[in-house]
C-alpha positions in Angstrom: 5.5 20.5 -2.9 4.5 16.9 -1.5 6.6 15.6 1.1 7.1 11.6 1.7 8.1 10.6 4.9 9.8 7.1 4.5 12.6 4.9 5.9 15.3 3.6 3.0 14.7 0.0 3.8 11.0 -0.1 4.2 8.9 -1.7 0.7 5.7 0.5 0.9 7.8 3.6 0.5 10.3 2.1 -2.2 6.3 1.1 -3.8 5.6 5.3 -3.3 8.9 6.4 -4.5 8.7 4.2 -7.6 5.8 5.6 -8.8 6.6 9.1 -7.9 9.8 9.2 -9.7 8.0 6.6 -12.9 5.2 10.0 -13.0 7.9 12.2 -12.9 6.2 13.8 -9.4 8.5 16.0 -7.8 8.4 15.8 -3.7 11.2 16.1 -1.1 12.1 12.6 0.5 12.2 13.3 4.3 13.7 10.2 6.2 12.7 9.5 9.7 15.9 8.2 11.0 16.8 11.5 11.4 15.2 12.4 14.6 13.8 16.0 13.7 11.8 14.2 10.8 10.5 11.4 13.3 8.8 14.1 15.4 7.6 16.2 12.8 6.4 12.9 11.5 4.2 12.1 14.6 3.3 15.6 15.3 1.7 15.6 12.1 0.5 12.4 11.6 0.3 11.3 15.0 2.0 7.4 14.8 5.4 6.4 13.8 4.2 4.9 10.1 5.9 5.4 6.7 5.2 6.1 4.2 3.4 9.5 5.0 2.7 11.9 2.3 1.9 15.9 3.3 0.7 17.7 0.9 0.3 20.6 2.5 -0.8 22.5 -0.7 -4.0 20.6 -0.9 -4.1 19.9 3.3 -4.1 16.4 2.7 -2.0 13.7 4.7 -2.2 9.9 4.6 -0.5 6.4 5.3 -0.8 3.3 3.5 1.4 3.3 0.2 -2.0 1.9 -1.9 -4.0 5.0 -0.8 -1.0 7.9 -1.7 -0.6 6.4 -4.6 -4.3 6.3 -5.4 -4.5 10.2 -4.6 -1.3 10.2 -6.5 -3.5 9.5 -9.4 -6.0 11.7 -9.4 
């Protein structure tokens, strides 16, 4: 299962979500204004940045809306 960190009000990971949900791509939504998903967040990723995807099933992880949506594609 894919996991998107993201913040509600933030436009790359409303861009994300969008075309998750338009694909019909199941993840889990973990917000970081909770603050046991902002340090899972940096421990994985290392910088406080959404949106993150972890898809730990293929041991990828990534910022930047444009590129997990890109491997979102493939």
């Amino acid at each position: 299962m894919l996991d998107l960190y993201i913040s509600e009000t933030c436009p790359y990971c409303r861009k994300v979500m969008d075309y998750l949900e338009a694909n019909n791509i199941k993840y889990n939504k973990v917000d970081i204004t909770e603050p046991e998903n902002l340090n899972m967040l940096i421990k994985l990723g290392g910088k406080k940045q959404v949106p993150f995807l972890d898809d730990k099933e293929n041991n990828i992880a990534m910022y930047e809306s444009d590129d997990i949506i890109k491997y979102l594609k493939k």
